[in-house]
Backbone bond lengths (Angstrom), bond angles and torsions (degrees), N, CA, C in turn:
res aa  C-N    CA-C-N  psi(-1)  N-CA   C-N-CA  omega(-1)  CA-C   N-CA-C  phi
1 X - - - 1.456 - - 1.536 109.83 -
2 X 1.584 117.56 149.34 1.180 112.36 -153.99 1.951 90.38 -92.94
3 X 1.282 115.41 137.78 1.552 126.28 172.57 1.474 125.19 -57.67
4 X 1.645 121.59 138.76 1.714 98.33 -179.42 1.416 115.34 -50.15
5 X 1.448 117.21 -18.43 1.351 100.47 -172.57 1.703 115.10 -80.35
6 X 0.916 123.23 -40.37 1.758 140.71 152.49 1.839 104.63 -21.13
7 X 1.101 98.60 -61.61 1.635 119.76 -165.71 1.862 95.94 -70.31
8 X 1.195 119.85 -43.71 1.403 122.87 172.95 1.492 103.99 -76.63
9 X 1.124 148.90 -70.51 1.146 133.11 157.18 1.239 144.97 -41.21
10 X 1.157 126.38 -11.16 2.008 147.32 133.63 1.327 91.14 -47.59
11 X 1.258 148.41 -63.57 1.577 141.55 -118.38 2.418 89.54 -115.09
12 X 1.276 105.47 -43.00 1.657 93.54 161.90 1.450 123.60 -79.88
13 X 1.113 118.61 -30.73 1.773 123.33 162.13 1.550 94.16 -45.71
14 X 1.440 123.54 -76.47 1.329 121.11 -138.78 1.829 103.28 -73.83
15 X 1.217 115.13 -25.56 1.598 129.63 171.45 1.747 115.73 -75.24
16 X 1.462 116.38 -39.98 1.466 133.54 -165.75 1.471 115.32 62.49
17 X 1.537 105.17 18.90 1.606 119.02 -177.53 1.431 109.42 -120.73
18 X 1.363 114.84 146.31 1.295 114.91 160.00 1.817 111.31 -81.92
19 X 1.283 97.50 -49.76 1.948 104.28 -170.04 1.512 95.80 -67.63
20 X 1.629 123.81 -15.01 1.960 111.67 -170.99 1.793 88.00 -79.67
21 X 1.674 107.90 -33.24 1.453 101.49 -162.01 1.554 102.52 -74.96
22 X 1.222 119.26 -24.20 1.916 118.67 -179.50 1.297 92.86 -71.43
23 X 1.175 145.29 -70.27 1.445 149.88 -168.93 1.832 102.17 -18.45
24 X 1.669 107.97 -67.14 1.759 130.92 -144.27 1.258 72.66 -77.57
25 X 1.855 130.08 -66.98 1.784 117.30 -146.46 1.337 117.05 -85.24
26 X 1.813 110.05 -0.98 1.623 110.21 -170.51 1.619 110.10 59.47
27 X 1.406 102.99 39.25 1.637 93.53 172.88 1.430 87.13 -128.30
28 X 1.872 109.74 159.60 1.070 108.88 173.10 1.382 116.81 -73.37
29 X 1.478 135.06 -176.42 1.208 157.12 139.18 1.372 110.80 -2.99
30 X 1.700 96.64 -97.99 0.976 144.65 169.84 2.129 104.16 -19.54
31 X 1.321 99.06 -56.68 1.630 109.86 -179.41 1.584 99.77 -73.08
32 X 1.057 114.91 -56.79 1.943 99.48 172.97 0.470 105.50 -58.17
33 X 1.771 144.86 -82.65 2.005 126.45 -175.70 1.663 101.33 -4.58
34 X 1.079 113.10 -91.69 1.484 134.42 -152.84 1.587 95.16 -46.42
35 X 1.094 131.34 -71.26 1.383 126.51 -177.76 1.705 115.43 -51.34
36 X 1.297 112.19 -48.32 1.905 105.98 161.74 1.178 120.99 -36.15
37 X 1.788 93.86 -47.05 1.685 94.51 -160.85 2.056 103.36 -81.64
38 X 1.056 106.37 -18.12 1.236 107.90 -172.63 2.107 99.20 -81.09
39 X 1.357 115.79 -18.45 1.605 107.52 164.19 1.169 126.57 -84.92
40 X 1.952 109.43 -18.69 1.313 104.61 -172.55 2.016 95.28 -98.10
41 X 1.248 117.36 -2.90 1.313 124.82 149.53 1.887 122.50 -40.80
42 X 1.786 95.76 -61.86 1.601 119.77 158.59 1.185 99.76 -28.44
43 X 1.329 101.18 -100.68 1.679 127.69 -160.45 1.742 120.74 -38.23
44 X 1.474 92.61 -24.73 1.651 108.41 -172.38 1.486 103.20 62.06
45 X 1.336 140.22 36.24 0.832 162.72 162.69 2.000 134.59 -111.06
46 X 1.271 117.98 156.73 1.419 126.38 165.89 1.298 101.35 -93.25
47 X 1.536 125.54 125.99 1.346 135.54 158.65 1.665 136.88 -83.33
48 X 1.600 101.63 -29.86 0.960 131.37 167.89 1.826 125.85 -119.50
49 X 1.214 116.12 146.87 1.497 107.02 165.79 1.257 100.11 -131.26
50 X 1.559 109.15 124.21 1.429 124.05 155.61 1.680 135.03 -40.63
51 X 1.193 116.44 92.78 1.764 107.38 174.52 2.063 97.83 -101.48
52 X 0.887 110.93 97.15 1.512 103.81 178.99 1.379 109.69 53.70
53 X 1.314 107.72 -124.57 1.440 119.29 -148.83 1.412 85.61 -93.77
54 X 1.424 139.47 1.56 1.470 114.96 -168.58 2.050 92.29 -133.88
55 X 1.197 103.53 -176.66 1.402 96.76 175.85 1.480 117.42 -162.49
56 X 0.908 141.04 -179.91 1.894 123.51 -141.86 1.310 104.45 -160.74
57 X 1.492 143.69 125.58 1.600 115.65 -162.31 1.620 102.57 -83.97
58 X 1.176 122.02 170.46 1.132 149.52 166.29 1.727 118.51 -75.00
59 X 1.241 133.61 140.17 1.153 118.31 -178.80 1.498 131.80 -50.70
60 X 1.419 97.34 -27.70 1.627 105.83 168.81 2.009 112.52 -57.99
61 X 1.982 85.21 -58.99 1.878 83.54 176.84 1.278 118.62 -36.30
62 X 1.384 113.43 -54.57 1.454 120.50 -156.14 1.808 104.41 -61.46
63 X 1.191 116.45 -50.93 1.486 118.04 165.04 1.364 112.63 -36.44
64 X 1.447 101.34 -43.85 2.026 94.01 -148.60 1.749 80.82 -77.60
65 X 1.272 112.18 -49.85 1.830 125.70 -173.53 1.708 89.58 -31.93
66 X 1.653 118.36 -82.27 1.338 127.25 -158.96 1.649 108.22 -49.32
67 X 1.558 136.63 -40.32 1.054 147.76 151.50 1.438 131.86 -30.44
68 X 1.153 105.80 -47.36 1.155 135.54 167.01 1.380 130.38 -58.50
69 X 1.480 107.52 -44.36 1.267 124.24 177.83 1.408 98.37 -72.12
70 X 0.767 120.86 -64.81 2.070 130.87 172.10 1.295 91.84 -17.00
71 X 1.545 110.80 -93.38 1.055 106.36 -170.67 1.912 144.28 -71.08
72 X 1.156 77.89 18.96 1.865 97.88 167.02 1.513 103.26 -81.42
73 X 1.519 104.35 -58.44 1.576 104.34 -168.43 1.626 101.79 -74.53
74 X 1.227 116.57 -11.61 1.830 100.80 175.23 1.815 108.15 -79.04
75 X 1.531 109.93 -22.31 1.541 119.36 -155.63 2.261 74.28 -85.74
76 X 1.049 127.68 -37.84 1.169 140.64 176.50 1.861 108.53 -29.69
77 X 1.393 91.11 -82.90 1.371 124.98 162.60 1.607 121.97 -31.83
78 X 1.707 94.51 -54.77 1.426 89.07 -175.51 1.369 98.09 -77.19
79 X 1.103 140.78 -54.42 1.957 140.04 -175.01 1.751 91.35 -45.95
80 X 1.245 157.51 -69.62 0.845 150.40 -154.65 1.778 112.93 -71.53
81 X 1.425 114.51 -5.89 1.786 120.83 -179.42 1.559 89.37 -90.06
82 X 1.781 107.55 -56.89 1.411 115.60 -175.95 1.823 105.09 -61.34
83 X 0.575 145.88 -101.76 1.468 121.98 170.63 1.301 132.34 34.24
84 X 1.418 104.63 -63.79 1.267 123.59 -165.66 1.693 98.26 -79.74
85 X 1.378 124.85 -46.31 1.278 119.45 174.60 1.483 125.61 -99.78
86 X 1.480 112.08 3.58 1.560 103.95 155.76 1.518 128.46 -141.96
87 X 1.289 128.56 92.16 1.026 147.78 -167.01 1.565 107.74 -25.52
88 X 0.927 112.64 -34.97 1.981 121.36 -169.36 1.463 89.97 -97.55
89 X 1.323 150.33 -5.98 1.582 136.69 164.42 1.356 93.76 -88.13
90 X 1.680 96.08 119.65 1.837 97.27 162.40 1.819 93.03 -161.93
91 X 1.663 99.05 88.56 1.555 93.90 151.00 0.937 133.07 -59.59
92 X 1.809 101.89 168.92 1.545 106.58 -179.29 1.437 103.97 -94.16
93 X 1.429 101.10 171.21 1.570 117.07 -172.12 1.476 122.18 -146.95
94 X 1.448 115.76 126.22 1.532 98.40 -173.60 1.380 87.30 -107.15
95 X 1.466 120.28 154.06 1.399 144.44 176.03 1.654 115.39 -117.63
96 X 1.443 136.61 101.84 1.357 125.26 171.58 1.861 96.99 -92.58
97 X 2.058 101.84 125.99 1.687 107.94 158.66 1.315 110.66 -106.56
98 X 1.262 99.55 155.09 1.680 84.85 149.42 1.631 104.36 -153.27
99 X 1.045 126.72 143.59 1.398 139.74 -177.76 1.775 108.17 -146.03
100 X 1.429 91.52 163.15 1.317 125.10 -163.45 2.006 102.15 -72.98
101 X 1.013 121.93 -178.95 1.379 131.67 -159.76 1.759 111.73 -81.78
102 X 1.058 110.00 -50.49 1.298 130.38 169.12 1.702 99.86 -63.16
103 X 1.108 155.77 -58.37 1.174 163.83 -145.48 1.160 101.02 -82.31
104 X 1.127 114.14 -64.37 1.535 141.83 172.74 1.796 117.26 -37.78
105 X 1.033 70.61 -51.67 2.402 82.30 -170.51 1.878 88.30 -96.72
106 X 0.976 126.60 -35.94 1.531 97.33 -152.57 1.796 95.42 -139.71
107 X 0.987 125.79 30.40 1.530 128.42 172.13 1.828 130.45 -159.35
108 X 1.349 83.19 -16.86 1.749 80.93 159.82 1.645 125.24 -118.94
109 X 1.388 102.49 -15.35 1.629 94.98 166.33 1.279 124.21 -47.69
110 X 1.076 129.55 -66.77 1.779 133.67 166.69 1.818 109.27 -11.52
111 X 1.669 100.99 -63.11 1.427 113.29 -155.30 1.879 97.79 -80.23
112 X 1.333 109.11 -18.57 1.399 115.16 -178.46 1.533 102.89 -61.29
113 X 1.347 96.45 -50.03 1.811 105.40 -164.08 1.365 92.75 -76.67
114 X 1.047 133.21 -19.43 1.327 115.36 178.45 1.493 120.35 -84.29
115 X 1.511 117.87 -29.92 1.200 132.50 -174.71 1.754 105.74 -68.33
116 X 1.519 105.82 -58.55 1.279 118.32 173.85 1.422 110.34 -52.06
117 X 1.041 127.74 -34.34 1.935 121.14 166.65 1.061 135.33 -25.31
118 X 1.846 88.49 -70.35 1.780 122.88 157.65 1.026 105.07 -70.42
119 X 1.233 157.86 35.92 1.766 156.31 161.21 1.154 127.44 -172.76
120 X 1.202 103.85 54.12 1.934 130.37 -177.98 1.637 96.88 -31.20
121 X 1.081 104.11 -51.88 1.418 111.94 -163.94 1.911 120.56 -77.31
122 X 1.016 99.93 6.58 1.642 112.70 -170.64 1.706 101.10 -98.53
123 X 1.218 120.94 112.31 1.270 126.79 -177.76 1.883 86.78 -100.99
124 X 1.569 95.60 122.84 1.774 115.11 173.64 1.326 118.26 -100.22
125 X 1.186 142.42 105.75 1.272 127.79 170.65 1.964 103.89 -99.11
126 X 1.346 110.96 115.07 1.687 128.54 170.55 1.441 102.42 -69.99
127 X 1.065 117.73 138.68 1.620 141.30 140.13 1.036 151.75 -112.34
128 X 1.562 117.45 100.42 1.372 134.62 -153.54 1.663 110.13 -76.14
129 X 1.409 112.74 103.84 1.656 110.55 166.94 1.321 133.77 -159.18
130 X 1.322 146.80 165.28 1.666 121.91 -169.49 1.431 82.98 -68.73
131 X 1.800 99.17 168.70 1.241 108.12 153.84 1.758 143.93 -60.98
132 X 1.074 85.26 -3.67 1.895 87.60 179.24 2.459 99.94 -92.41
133 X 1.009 111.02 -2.40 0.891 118.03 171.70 1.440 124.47 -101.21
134 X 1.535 109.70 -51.65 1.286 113.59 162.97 1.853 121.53 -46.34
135 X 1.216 102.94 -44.91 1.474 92.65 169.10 1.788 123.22 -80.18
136 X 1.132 107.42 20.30 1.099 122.34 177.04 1.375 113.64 -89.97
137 X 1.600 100.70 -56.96 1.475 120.19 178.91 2.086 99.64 -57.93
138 X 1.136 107.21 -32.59 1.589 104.93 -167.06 1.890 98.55 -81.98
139 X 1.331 110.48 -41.60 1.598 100.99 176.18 1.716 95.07 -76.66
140 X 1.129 155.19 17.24 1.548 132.59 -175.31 1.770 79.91 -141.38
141 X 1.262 141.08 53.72 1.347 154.29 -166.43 1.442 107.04 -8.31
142 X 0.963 127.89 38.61 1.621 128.66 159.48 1.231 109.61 -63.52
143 X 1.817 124.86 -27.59 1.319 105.56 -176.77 1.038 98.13 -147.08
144 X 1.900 118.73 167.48 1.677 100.95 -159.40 1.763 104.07 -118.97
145 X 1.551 95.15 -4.49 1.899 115.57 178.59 1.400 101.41 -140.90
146 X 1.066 107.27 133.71 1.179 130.06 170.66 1.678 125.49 -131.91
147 X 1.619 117.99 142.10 1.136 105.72 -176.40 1.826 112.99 -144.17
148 X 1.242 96.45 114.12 1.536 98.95 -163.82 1.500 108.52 -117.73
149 X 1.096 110.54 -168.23 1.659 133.35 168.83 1.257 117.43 -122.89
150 X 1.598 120.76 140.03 1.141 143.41 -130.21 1.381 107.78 -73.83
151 X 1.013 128.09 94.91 1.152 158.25 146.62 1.914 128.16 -73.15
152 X 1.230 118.00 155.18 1.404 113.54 -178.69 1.109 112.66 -62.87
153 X 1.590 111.64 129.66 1.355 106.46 -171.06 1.963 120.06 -94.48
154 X 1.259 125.21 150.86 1.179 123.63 -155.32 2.051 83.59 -106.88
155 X 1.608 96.55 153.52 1.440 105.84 166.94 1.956 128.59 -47.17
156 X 1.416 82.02 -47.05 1.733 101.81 -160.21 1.470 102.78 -80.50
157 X 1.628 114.53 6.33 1.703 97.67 -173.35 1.883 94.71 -141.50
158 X 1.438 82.55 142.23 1.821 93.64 -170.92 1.400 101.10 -101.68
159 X 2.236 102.45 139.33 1.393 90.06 -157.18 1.782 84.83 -117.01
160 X 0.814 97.16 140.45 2.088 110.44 170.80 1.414 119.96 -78.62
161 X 1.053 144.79 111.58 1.362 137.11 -163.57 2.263 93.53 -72.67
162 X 1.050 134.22 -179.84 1.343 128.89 -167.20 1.463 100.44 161.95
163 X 1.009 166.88 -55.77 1.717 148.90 159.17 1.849 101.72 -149.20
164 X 1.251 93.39 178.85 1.464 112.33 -174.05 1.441 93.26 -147.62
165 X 1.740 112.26 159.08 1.259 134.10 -144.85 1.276 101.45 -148.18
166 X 1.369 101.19 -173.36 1.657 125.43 159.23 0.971 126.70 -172.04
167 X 1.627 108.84 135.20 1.096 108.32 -158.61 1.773 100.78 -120.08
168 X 1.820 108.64 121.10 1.508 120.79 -157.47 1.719 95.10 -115.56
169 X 1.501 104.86 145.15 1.327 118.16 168.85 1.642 107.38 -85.99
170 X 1.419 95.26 118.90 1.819 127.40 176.72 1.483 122.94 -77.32
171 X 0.833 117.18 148.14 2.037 114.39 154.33 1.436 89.89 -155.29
172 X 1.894 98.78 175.55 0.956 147.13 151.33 1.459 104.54 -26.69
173 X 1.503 107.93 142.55 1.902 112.08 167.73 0.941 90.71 -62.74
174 X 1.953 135.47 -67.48 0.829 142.05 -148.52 1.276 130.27 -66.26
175 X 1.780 104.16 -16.16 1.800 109.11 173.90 0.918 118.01 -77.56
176 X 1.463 119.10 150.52 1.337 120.50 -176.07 1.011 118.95 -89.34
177 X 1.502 121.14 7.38 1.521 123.22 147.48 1.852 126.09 -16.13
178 X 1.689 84.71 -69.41 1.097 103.88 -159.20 1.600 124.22 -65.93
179 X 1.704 113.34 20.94 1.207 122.92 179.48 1.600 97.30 -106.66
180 X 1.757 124.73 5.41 1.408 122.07 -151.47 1.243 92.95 -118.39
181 X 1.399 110.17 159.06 1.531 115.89 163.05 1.457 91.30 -139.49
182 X 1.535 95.59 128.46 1.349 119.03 -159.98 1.956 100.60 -108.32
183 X 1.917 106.66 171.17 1.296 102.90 169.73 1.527 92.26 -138.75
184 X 1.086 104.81 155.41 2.139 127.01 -178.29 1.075 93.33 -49.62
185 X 1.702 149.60 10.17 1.404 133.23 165.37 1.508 102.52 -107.89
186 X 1.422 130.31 -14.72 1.057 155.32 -166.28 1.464 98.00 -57.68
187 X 1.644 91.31 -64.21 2.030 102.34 -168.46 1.506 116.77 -50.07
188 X 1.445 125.25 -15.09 1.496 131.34 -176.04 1.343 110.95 -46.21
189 X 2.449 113.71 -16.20 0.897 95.75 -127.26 1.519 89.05 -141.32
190 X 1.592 123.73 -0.04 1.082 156.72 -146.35 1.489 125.22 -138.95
191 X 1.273 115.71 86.22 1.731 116.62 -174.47 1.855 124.10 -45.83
192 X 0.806 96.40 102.85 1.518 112.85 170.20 1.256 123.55 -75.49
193 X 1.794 122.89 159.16 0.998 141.63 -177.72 1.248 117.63 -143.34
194 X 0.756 135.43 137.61 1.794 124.88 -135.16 1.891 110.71 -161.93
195 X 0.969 141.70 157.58 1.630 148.02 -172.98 1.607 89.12 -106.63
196 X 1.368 107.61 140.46 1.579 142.79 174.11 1.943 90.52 -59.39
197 X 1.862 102.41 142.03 0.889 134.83 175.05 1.433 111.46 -49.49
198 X 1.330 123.09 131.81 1.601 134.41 -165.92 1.475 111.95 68.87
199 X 1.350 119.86 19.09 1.730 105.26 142.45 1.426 109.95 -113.32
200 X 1.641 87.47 156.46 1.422 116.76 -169.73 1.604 119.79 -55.00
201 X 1.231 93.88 -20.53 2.099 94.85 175.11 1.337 103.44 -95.74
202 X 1.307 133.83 -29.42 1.588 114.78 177.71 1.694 92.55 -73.11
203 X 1.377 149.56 -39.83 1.505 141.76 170.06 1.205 114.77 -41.19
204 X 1.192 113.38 -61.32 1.891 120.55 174.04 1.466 95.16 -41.88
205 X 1.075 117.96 -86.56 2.028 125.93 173.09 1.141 92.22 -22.43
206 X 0.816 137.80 -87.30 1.547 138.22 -152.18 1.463 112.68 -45.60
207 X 1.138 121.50 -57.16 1.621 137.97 -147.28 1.862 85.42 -83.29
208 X 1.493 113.49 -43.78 1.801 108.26 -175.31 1.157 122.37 -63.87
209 X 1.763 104.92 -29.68 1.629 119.96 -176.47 1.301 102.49 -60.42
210 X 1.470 127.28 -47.79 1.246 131.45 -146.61 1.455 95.73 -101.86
211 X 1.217 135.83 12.54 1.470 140.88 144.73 1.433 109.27 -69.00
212 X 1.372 118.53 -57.69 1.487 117.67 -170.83 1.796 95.95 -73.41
213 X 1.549 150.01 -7.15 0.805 166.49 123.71 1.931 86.01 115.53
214 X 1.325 87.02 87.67 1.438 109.60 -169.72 1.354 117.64 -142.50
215 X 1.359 133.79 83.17 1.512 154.34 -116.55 2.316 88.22 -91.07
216 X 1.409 122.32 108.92 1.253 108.19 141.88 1.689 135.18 7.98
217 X 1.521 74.89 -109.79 1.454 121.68 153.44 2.042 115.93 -10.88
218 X 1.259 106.28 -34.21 1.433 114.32 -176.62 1.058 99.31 -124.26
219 X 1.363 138.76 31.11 1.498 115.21 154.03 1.427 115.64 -110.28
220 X 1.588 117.09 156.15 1.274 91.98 166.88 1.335 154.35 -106.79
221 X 0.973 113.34 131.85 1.790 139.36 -145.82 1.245 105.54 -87.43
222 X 1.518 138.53 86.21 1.534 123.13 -157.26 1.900 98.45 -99.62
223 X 1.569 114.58 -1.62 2.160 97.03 163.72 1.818 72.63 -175.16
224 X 1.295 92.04 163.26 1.596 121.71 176.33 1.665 113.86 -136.63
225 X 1.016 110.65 104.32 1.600 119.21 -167.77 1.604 120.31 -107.82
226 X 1.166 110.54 140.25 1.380 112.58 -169.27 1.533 116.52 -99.04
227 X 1.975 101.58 104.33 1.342 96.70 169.82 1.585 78.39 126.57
228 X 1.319 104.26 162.88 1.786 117.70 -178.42 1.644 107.70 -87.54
229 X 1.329 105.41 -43.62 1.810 116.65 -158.06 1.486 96.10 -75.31
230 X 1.612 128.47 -24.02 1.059 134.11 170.32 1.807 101.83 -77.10
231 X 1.039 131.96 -64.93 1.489 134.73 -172.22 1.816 99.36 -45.13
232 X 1.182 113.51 -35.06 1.646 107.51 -146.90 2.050 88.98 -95.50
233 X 1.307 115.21 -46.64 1.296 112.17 166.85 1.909 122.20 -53.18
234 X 0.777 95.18 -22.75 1.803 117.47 177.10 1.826 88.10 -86.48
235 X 0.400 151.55 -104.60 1.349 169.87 -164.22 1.753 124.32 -18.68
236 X 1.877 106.01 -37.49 0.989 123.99 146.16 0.926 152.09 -64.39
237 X 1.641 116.93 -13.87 1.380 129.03 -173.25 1.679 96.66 -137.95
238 X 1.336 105.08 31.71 1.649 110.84 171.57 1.616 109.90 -154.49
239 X 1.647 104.15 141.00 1.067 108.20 156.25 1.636 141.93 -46.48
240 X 1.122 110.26 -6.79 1.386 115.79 -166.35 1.787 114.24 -88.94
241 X 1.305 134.36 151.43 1.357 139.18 -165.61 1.054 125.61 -93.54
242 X 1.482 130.02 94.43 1.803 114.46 -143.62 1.857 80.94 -103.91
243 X 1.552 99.11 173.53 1.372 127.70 171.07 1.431 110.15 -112.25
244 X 1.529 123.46 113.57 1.680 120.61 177.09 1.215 110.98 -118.74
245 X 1.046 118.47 165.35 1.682 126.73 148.79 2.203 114.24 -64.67
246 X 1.214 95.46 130.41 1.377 75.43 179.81 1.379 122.09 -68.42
247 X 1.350 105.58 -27.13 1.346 108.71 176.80 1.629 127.36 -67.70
248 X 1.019 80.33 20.90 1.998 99.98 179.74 1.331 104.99 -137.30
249 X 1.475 132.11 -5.88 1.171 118.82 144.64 1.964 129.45 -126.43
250 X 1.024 100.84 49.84 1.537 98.68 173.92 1.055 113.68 -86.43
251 X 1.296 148.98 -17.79 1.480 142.19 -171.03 1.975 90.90 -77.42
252 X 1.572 116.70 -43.64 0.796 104.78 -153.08 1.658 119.64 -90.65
253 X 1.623 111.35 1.91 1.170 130.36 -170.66 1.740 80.43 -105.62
254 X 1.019 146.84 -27.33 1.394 137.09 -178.25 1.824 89.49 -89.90
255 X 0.785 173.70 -37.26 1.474 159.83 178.23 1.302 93.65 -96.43
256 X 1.471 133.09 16.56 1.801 105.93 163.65 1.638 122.74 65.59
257 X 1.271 126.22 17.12 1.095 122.86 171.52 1.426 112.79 -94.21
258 X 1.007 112.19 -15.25 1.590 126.72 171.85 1.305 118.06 -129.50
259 X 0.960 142.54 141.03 1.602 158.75 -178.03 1.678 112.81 -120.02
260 X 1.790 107.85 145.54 1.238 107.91 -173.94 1.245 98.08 -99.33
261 X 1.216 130.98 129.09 1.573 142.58 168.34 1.410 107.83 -77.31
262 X 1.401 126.80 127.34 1.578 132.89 -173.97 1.016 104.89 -83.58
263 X 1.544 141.81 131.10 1.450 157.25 152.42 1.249 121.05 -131.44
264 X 1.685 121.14 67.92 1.429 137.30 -155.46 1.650 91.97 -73.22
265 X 1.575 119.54 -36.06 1.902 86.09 172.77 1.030 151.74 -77.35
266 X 1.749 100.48 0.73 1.147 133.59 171.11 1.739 133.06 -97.98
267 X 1.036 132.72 68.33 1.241 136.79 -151.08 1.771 89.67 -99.10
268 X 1.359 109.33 151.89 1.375 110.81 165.16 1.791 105.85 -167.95
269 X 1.890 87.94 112.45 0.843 98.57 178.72 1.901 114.05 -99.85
270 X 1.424 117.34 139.28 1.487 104.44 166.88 1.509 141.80 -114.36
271 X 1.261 143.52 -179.43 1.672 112.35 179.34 1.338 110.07 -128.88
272 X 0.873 140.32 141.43 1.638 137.80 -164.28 1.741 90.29 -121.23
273 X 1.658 105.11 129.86 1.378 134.94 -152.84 1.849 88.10 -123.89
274 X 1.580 104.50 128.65 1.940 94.20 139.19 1.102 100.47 -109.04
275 X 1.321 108.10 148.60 1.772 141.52 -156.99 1.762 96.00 -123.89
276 X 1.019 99.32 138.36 1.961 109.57 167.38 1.759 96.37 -149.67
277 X 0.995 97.01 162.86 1.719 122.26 168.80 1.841 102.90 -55.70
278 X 1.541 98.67 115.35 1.748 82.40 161.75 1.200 133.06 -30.66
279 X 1.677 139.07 118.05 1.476 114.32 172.32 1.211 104.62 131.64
280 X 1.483 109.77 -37.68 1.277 118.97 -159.80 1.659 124.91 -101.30
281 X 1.731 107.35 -13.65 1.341 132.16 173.88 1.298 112.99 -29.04
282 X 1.621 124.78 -26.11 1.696 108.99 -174.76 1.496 90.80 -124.66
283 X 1.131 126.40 44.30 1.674 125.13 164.90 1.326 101.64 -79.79
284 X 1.388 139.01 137.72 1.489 155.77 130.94 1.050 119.87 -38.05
285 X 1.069 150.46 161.62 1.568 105.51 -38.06 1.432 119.26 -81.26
286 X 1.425 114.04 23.43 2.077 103.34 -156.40 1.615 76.23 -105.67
287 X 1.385 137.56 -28.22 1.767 110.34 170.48 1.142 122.80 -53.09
288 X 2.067 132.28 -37.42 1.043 146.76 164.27 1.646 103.42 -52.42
289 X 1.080 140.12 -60.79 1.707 144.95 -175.54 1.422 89.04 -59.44
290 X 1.110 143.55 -58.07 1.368 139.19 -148.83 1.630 98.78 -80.67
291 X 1.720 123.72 -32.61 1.367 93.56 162.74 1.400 135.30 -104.63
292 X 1.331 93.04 19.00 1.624 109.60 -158.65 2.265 85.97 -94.40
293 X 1.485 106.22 -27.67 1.505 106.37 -164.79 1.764 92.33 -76.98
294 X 1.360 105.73 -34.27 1.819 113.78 -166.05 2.004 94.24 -68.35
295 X 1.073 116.48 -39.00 1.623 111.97 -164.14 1.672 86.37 -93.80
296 X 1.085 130.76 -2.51 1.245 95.84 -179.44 1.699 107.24 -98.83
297 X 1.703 115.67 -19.73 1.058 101.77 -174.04 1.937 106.61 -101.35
298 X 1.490 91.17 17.53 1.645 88.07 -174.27 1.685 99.75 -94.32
299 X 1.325 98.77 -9.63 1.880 114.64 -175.12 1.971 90.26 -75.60
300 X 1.433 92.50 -54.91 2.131 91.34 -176.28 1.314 109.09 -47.41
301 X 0.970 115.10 -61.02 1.819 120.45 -154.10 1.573 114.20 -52.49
């Protein structure tokens, strides 16, 4: 079994921080120092090298780090055999997610509470961010699953196909939009409201506009807000024409506070991916979450 000190040193390897690693384990500083320094004591070795505020492993770290990882996912393995044959073995487990905005507020809570049911013992920490960030957090190892919307995809990270969406132009009950059915040459002409640069629904928007060869960039855009619950509250008490995920607004198209505006030449559909680090696809427990999230929403549909 891997040692707290192992388990604290897995968690600054995989961050390259000491203060990211106090943050995730709720330990101070001060207590990781001391436990590092007491392995690279072990090892007769440096594990880490200090550049300022950040720090980089040492050839030794990187061994003990790569080693380590092995044997996490075997200590994985073995809790998941034991499991299976003794009802009273149930380690604990920490889980880092992180997903995109839409995912986040209106598609994984359900499957969370359900997952956590079956896995009392799995401590989850969620991470709320567009997708051009979330995969940020997964290449700078803050997180070890990630699940976004379709975005350009990078070499080094494997993407899971996991649902598809749509994303429909909204208004106000009260605008008089919503008596129109509009076409993608239309918007040249029509104030918009729109999600901040590097999420996945202003990309969808983006990538459809420029099918009908219908420039961003030239429409007019009267605020760009970060986050959906911000766009959709903006949105109600303004004239302006936002772009959502529907799945972030059905409660509110079923109570009529929002209306779907028709733009049949414009369709935009998107696909929501979990993403991990090449390499890493059969690590424990996020391969178990990853099929336990696919059967649970293939059971809804």
């Amino acid at each position: 079994m891997l040692s707290h000190k192992h388990e604290i040193f897995l968690e600054v390897a995989r961050l390259l921080s000491f203060t990211k690693a106090s943050q995730t384990l709720f330990i101070s500083q001060s207590a990781i120092s001391k436990q590092i320094k007491a392995l690279e004591e072990y090892y007769k070795t440096g594990l880490f090298e200090r550049l300022g505020n950040s720090v980089v492993l040492t050839p030794g770290g990187k061994l003990l780090y790569k080693k380590l990882l092995v044997a996490k996912q075997l200590q994985h393995e073995l809790h998941q055999e034991f499991v299976k044959i003794s009802e009273d073995f149930s380690p604990r487990i920490q889980m880092m997610i992180g997903a995109s905005t839409t995912i986040s507020l209106y598609v994984l809570p359900p499957v969370l509470s359900a997952y956590l049911e079956q896995n009392p013992n799995t401590q989850l920490t969620l991470k709320n961010r567009n997708s051009e960030n979330i995969l940020k957090a997964l290449l700078e190892h803050e997180i070890d699953l990630g699940v976004i919307e379709g975005i350009n995809k990078v070499s080094n990270v494997t993407y899971t196909p996991f649902l598809t969406d749509e994303v429909i132009a909204v208004c106000s009950a009260k605008n008089p939009l919503k008596q129109q059915q509009l076409s993608a040459q239309d918007l040249y002409s029509i104030p918009l409201a729109l999600r901040e640069s590097g999420s996945g629904t202003l990309a969808v928007l983006e990538e459809a506009l420029a099918q009908k060869h219908v420039k961003l960039s030239e429409l007019p855009v009267k605020v760009r807000l970060g986050g959906t619950e911000a766009l959709k509250n903006f949105v109600r008490v303004d004239t302006c024409l936002a772009f959502l995920p529907r799945q972030a607004v059905v409660k509110e198209l079923i109570s009529g506070e929002l209306v779907q505006v028709q733009i049949p030449d414009l369709p935009m559909v998107r696909h929501f991916n979990f993403i991990q680090r090449r390499g890493t696809e059969n690590n424990l427990p996020y391969k178990n979450f990853v099929q336990f999230t696919k059967r649970y929403y293939s059971k809804t549909e």
